[in-house]
C-alpha positions in Angstrom: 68.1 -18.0 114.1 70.5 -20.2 116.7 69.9 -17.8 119.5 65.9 -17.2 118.8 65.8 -21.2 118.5 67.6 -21.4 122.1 65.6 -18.5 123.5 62.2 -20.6 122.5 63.8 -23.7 124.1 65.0 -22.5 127.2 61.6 -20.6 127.8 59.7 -24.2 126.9 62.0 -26.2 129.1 61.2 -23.8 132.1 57.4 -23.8 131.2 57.2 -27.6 131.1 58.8 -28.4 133.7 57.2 -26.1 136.0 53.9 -27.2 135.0 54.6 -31.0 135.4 56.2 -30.3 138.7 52.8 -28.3 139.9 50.8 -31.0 138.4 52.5 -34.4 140.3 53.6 -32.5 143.7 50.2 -30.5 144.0 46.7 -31.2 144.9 44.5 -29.0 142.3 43.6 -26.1 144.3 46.8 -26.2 146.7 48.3 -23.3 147.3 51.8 -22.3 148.7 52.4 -18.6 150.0 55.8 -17.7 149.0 55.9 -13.6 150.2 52.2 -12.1 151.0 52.5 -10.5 147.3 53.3 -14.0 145.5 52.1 -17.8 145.9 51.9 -20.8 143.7 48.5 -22.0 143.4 47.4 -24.7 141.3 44.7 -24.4 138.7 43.6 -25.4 135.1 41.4 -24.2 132.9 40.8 -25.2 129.2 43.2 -22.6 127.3 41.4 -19.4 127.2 42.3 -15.8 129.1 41.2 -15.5 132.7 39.9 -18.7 132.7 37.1 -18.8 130.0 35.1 -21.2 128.5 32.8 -21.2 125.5 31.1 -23.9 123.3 32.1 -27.3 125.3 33.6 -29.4 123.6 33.5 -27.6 120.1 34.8 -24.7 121.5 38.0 -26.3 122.6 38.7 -27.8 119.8 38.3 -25.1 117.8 40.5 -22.8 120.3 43.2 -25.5 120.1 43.1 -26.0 116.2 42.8 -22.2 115.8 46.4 -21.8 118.2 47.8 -24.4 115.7 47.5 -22.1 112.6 48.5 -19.1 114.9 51.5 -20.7 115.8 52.5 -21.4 111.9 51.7 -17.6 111.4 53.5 -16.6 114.4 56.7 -19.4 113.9 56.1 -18.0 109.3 56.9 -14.1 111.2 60.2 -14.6 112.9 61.4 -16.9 110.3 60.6 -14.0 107.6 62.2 -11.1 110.5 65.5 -13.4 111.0 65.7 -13.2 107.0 65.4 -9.5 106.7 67.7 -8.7 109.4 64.8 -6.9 111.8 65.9 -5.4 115.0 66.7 -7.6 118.0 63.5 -6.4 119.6 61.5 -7.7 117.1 63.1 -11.1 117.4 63.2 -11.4 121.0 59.4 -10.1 121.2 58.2 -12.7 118.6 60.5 -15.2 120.1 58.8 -14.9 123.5 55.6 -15.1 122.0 55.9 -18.3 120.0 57.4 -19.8 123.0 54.4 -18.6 125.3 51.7 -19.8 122.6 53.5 -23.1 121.9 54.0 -24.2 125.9 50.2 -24.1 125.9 49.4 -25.4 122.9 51.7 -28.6 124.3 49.2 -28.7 127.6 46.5 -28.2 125.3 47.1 -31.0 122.9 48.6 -33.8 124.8 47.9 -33.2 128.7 44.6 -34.9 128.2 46.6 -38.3 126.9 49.7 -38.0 129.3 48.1 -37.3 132.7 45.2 -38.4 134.9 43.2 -36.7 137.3 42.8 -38.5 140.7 40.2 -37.3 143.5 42.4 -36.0 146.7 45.4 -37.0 145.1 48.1 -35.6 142.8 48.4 -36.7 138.9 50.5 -38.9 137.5 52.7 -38.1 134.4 52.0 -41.7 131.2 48.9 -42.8 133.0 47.2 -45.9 132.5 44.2 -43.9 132.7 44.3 -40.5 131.2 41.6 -37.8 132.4 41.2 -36.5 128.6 41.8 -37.0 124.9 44.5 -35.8 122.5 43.7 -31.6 121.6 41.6 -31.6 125.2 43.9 -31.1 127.8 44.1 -28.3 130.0 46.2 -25.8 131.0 48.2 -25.7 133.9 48.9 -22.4 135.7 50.5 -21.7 139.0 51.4 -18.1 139.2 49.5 -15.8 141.5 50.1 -12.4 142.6 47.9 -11.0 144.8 49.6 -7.6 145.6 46.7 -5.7 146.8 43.6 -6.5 148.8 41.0 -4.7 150.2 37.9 -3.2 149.8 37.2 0.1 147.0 36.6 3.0 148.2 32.9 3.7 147.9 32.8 6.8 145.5 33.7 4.3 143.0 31.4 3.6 140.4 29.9 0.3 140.3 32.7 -1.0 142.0 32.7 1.2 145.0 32.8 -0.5 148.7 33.6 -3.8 147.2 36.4 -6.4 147.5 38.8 -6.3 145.3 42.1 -8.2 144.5 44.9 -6.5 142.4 46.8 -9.3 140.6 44.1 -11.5 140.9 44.6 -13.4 137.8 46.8 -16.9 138.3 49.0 -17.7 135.3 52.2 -19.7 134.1 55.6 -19.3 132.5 54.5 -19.3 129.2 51.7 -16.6 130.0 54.5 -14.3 131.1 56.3 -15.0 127.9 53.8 -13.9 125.6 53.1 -10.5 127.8 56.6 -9.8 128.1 56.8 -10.5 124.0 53.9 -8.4 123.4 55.1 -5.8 126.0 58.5 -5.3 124.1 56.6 -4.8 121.3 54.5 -2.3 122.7 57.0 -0.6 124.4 59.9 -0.5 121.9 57.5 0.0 119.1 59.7 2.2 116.8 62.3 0.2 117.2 60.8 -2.8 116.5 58.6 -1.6 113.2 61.1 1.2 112.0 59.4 3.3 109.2 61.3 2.8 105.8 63.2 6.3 105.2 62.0 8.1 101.5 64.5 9.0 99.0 63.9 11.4 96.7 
């Protein structure tokens, strides 16, 4: 339990700080080229994969309220795994996970309330004047990996001739967290679920 516990912490600290950093040093949009393959560029978008939006308003909500009773179910899992002993894999997979799913669930619920958003100008953390409400923030990301560019080759279907950008999506630490959980779990998939041995 002590060593998920820090693993979740440790992967929070690093998500939070990374994101408040971006947010108060960065211009939304601003974009620093660390090798040609990796940059930090600063984006939000309102909690959903790749960027995606559905039902305004209600549909945030919803997404946030819905990551809140995912999050009991996910923190409900490694509490029940720690009791039964699972394998390490198991743990450090679901440990990544609620780690991942909770640093966004902390930009979703409370950036709205803790930050504003000025024109030309970068945010400020306690604002006088917040840009949102509590459960509509948005999500900070800052990641970006643009290994490959260039244009398909034109035999392709449907793509064929056109640009294309190989990582092209920008994410954040907590992001990688919950690949890297699910990953494991993909991965080391008999370890993690071993099948229960018969006895006659």
């Amino acid at each position: 339990m002590k060593k998920s516990i820090f693993l979740i912490v440790l992967i929070l600290i690093i998500d939070q700080i990374s994101k408040i950093y971006i947010k108060t040093n960065f211009l939304y949009g601003e974009e620093v080229v660390v090798f040609d393959w990796f940059r930090i560029h600063f984006i939000e978008n309102n909690g959903m994969a790749w960027g995606a939006e559905f039902g305004g308003r209600t549909g945030k909500l919803f997404l946030t309220i819905f990551r809140l009773f995912a999050i009991s179910g996910i923190g409900y899992w490694l509490y029940k795994s720690i009791k039964n002993e699972a394998h390490t894999v198991l743990l450090v997979a679901i440990s990544l996970i609620f780690a991942g799913a909770m640093g966004n669930i902390i930009d979703s619920v409370f950036y709205g309330v803790l930050f504003d958003t000025p024109y030309n100008a970068t945010a400020t953390l306690f604002a006088e004047k917040p840009y949102g409400e509590l459960f509509f923030g948005k999500v900070v990301d800052m990641l970006y990996f643009p290994i490959w560019s260039g244009d398909l080759p034109s035999w392709l279907p449907f793509w064929g001739g056109k640009p294309f950008t190989f990582f092209n999506a920008i994410f954040n630490v907590a992001d990688s967290a919950i690949s890297i959980g699910v990953g494991l779990l993909i991965i080391f998939n008999k370890k993690a679920f071993p099948k229960e041995e018969v006895t006659a």
